[in-house]
C-alpha positions in Angstrom: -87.6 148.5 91.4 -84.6 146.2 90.0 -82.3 145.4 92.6 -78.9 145.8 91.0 -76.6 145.4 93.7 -73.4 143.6 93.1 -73.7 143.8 89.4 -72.2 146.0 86.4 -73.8 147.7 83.4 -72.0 149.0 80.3 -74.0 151.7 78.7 -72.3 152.6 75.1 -73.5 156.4 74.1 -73.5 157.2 77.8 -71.8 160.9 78.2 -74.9 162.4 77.8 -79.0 162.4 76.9 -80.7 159.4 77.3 -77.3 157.1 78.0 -76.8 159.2 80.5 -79.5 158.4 82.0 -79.7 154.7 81.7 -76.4 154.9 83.2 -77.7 156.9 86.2 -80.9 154.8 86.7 -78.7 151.5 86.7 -76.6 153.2 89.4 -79.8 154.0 91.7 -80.5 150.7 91.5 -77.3 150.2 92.9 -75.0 148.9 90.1 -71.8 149.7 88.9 -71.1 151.5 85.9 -68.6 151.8 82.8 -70.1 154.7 80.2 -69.0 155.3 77.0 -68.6 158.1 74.7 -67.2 161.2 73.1 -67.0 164.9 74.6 -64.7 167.2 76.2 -62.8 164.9 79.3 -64.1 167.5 81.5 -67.4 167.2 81.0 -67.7 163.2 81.3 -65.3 163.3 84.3 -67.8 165.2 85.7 -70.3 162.8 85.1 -68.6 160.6 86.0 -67.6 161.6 89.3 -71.8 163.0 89.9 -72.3 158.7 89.2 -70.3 157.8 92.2 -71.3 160.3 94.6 -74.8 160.4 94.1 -75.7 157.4 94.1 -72.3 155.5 96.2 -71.5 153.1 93.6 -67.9 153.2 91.4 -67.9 154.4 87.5 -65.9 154.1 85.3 -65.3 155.5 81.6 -64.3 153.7 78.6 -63.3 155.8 75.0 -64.5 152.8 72.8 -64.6 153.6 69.3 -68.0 152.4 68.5 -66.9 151.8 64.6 -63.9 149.8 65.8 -64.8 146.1 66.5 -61.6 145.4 69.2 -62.3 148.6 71.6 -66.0 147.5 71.8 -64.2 143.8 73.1 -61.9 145.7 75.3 -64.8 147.9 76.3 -66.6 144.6 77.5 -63.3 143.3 79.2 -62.3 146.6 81.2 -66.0 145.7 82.9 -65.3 142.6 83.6 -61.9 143.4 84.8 -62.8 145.9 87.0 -65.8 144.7 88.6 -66.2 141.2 88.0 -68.7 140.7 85.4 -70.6 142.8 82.5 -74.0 141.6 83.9 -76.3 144.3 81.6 -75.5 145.9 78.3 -77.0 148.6 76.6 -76.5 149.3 73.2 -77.6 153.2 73.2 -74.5 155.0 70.5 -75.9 156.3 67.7 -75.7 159.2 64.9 -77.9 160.5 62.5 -77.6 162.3 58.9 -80.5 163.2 57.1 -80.2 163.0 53.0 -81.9 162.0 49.7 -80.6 158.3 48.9 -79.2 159.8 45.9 -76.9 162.1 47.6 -77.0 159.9 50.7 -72.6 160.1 51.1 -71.5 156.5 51.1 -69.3 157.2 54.2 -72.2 158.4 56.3 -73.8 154.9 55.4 -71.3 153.6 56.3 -70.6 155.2 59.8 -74.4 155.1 60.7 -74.6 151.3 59.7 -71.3 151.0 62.1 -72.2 152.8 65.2 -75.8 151.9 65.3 -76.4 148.2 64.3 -72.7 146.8 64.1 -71.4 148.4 67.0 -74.5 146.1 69.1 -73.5 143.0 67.6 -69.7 143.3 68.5 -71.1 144.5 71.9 -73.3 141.6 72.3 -70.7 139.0 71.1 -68.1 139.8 73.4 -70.2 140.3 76.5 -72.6 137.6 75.9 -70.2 134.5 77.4 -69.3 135.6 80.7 -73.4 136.2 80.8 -73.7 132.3 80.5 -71.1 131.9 82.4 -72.9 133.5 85.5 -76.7 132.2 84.1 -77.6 136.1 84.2 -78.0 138.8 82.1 -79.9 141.7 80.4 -79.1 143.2 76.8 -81.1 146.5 76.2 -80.8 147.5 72.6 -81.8 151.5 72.1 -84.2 151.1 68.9 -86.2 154.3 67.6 -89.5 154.5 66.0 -87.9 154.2 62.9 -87.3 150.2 63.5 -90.6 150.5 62.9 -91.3 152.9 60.4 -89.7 155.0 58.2 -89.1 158.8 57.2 -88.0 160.2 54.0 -84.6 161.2 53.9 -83.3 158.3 56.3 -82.0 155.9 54.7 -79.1 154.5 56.8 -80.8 155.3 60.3 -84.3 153.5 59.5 -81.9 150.7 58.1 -79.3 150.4 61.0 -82.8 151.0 63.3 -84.9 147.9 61.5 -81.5 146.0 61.9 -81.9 146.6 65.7 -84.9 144.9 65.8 -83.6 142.2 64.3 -80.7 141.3 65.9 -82.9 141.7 69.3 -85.1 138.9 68.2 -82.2 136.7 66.8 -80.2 137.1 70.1 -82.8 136.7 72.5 -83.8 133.1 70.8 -80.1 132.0 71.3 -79.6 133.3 74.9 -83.4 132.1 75.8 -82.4 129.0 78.3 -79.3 130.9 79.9 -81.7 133.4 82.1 -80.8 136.0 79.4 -83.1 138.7 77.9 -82.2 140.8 75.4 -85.1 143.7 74.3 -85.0 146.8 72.3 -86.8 150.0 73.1 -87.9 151.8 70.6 -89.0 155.9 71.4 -90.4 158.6 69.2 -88.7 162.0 70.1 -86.8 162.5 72.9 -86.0 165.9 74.7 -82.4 165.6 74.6 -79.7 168.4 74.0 -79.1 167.2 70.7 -82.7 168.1 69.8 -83.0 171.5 71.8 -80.2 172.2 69.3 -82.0 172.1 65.8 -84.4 174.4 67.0 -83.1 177.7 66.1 -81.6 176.2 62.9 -85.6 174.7 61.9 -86.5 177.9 63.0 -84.8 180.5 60.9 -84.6 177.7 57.8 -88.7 177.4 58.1 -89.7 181.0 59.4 -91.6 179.6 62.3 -91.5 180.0 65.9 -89.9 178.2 68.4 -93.6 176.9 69.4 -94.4 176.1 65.9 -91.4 174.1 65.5 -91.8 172.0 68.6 -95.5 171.2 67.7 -95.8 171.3 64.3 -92.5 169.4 63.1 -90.6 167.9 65.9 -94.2 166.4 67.4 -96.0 166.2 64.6 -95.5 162.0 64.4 -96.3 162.0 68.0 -100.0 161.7 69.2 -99.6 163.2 72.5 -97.9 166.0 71.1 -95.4 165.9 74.1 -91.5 164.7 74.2 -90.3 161.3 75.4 -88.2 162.0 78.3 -84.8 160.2 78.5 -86.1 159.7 82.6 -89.0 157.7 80.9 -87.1 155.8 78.6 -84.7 154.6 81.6 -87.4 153.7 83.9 -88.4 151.0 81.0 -85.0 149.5 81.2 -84.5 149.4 84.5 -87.9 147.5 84.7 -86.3 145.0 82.3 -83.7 144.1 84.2 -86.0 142.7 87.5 -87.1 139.9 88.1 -90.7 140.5 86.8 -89.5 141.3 83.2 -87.7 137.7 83.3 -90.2 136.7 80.8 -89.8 139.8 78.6 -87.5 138.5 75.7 -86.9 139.6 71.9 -89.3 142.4 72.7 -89.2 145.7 70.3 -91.2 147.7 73.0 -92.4 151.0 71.9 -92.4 154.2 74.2 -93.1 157.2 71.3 -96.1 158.8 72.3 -98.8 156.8 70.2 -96.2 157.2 66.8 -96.3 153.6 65.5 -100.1 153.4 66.5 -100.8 155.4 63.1 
């Protein structure tokens, strides 16, 4: 496993599924934390605070906006302020809205455009000198299966999504001779709360059970018919920030049950 020791990962998207996690399986590895995100103070105190004394490293939480380009900079520079350096970033925030292109609201574009491609890029920008500045650094970009392929009814996410991959590609050409790597990973469908939630809705809307929902719609892209879990899609960043992934760079690395096999 990674030894993290003595560095500091921002995780945008962090309060909760699989940021949350990232942000916990950085911490076993021994590095400091600043997480990110909405949700009742309460609840990401306590997340907070579980960070800390689990796993006897500090965390810290930032309320970036991630549609507003100067509290993703300050984001980047509470890090470094508080611990030293920003040595790994992972671009994880992201929203979702589900609409014919015709109908598709032109704020929602715009929101889902913001907070999942821009957001990255103002991430990236800002924490990418001090990573030259030390010779050291992994960017982890949270991609989907839809930078990959599409779904009806997408527009803005496949777009923001294909954008990811991108970006990845451009960045980790530029940062190649620096000893940074940046990667995206890209999963199918992830058990997360968010998803346990549309259950009952796709239940009552189709007139199926819970069962049939899980296998038949949620799963159906997904070969192994099981869920992607957030634990899963840590473990693969964590791998990528050792020393054996020092070669993985401007990587889109799939993790979506056989998906974008099809």
């Amino acid at each position: 496993m990674a030894n993290l020791t003595g560095k500091t990962a921002v995780v945008t998207g962090s309060t909760s599924g699989i940021g949350l996690a990232y942000a916990r399986a950085f911490a076993s590895a021994g590095a400091n934390i600043v997480i990110n995100g909405m949700g009742v103070p309460a609840d990401i105190e306590k997340e907070r605070a579980a960070i800390e004394s689990d796993f006897k490293v500090k965390a810290i939480h930032s309320p970036a906006d991630m549609t507003k380009p100067a509290e993703i900079a300050e984001m980047i520079a509470l890090g470094e302020k508080t611990y030293g350096s920003v040595d790994i970033l992972v671009n994880n925030a992201g929203i979702q809205f589900v609409s014919p292109i015709e109908e598709f609201p032109i704020e929602k574009w715009d929101a889902i455009i913001a907070i999942n491609l821009s957001s990255a890029f103002h991430g990236i920008r800002a924490a990418v000198p001090g990573m030259k500045k030390r010779g050291w650094g992994r960017i982890i970009n949270t991609a989907s299966a839809h930078s990959l392929v599409a779904s009806p009814f997408k527009s803005a996410y496949v777009s923001a999504k294909h954008g990811i991959a991108g970006l990845t590609k451009t960045v980790a050409l530029e940062v190649a001779t620096h000893k940074i790597t940046c990667n995206c990973i890209s999963p199918g469908y992830v058990w997360t709360p968010l998803v346990e939630k549309q259950i009952p809705d796709t239940m009552k809307a189709r007139g199926l059970t819970k069962e049939q929902v899980i296998h038949d719609v949620l799963l159906a892209a997904q070969p192994t018919k099981e869920f992607v879990t957030s634990e899963q899609v840590a473990a693969l960043a964590l791998f990528l920030c050792g020393d054996d992934a020092a070669q993985i760079t401007g990587t889109n690395l799939s993790i979506d049950g056989g998906w974008t096999a099809e």
